[in-house]
N, C-alpha and C positions, 0 to 999 in steps of 0.2 A: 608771918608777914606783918611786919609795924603799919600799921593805919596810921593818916595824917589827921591832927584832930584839930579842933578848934577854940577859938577864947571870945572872950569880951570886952569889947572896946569902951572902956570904961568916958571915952569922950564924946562917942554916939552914941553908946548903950546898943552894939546890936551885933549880932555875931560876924566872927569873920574866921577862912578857912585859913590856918596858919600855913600850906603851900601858896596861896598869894600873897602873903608878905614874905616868905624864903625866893620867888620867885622876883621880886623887886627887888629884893636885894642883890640877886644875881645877877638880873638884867643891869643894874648900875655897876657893879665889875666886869660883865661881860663886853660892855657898849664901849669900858674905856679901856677896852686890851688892845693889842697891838693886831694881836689874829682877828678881830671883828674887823681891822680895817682893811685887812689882806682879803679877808674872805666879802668884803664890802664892794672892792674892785672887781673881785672875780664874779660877783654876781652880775654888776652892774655892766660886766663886759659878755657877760654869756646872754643875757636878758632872756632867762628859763620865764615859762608860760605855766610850769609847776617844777617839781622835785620829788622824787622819789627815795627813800630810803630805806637799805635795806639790814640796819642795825639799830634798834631803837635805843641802846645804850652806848653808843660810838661817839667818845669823847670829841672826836674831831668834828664831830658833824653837828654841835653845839650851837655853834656858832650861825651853822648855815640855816639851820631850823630857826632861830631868833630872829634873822636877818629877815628871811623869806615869810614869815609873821608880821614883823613889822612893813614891810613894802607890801603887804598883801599877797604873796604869791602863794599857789596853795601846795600845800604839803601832803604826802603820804607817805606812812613807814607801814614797815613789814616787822613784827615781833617774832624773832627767828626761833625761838624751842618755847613749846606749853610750859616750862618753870622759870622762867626770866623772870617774870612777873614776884614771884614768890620769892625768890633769893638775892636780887640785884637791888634791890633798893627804889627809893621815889626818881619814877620819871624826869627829866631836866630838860629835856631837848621838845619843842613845840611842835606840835603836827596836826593837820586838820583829819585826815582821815588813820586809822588804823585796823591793818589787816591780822586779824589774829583766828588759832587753827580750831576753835570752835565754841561753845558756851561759857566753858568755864573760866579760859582767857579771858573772854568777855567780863563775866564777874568778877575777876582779879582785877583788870584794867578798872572797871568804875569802883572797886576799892578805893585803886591810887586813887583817881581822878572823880569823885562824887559826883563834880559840877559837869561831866563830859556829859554831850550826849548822845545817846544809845543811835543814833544816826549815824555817828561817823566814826562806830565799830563792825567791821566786816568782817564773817567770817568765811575766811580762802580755805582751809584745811591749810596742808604744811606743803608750798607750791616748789621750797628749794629739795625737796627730796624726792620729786617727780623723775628725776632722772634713772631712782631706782628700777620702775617697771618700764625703762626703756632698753627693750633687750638687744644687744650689740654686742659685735665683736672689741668697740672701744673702751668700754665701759663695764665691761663683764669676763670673768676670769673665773676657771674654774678649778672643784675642787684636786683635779689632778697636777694643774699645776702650779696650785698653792705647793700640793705635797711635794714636787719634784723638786722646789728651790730650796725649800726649808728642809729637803732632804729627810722628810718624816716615811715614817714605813706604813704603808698601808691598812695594815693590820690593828694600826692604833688610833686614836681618837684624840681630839683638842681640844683644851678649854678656851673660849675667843673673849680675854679682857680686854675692853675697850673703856682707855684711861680718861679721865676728867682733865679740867685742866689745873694747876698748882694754886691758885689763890681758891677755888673751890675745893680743891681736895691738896694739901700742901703735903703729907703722910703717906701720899696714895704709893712711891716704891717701897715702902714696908708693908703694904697691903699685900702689892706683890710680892713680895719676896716672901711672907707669911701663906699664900696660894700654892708658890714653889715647892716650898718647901714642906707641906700638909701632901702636896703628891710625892714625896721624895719618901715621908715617912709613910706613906702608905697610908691617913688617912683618909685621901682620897681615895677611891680605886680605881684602879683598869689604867693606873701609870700613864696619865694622857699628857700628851708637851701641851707648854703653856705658850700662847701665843698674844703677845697684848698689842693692841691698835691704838698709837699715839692718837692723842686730839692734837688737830692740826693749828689749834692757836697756842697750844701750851710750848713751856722752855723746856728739848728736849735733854738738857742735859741734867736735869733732876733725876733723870734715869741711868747715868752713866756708871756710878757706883754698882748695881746688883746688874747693872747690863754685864762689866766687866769679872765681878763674884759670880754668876753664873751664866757663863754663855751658852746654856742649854735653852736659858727662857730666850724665847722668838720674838722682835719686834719690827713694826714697819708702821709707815707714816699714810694716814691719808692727804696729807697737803700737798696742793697741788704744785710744781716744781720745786720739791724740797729738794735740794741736794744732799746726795747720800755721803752722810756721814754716820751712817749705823754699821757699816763696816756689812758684814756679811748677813746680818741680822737683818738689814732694812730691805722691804721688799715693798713697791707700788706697779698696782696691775696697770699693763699696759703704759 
């Protein structure tokens, strides 16, 4: 993770943290774009009492975070995975409180941000994956009929890849197809199908190539209303 570091102002002689002068610089681009004045109407016609947010690196919501800073409205974001922090780069978007899934988050965030303080870091654990221990019939599928669509034989076993998305892992179907084919030559054992779990924000068509090289590997989408265009391969429960 790059730390933001600091210099000296050779006109006062006194430190300053070089994210507030990147951050003035932004704000004087951001103030004279065309979407701060869009998003300036739509606040000033919603008149929010606060704002929530539930992507701390969501280009679009740039705007709304700066806007809602400057008129004083308060802000909260939600930092959706423990490694965001670590691989996405310096913060951009302003928010008064942040929910994050437990200390070490914590320590990351006052990496980025030195001057925050430790008050208006919360930690929630990870509240968008609650749904998991919510046991339903909408939301829960089991492993019989996993096996029945994918047509796997009982007797056999799966390996469950679940893919990244392309600007984090741009390589990742030669990953797979290196997985494939390690079970094909038998360095794997016990000849298990391979089943890989699109990320629901990735372009699924980086997979088309080894989807259509070997239609034995299994794929299906967690996004929600995806349309299936995986042909027989795409399977979402329920």
């Amino acid at each position: 993770m790059i730390k933001a570091n600091f210099f000296i102002s050779k006109k006062k002689y006194k430190k300053i943290h070089i994210t507030k002068i990147l951050e003035k610089i932004e704000n004087f681009l951001i103030y004279k774009s065309s979407n701060y004045k869009m998003i300036t109407e739509m606040i000033n016609e919603e008149n929010p009492d606060m704002v929530f947010s539930t992507d701390l690196y969501n280009y679009n919501e740039i705007f709304i975070s700066r806007l809602c800073s400057k008129i004083n409205v308060t802000t909260f974001v939600s930092i959706l995975s423990w490694d965001n922090l670590k691989y996405k780069g310096r913060i951009i978007n302003y928010y008064d409180k942040f929910f994050v899934w437990g200390e070490m988050m914590k320590n990351d965030l006052l990496n980025h941000r030195p001057f925050l303080s430790p008050r208006s870091i919360i930690k929630s654990s990870s509240p968008q994956f609650s749904y998991h221990f919510e046991i339903s019939d909408e939301n829960v599928f089991s492993k019989r009929d996993l096996y029945k669509h994918f047509n796997f034989k009982n007797d056999r076993q799966y390996i469950f890849y679940c893919a990244n998305t392309e600007i984090i892992f741009p390589d990742e179907p030669d990953l797979v197809e290196k997985i494939y084919l390690s079970i094909k030559s038998k360095e794997i054992d016990g000849n298990p199908y391979l089943l890989v779990r699109l990320h629901p924000f990735d372009r699924y068509e980086r997979f088309d190539e080894i989807r259509h090289k070997y239609p034995k590997i299994k794929f299906f989408s967690s996004k929600k209303n995806y349309k299936n265009k995986m042909g027989p391969q795409y399977f979402s429960p329920k």
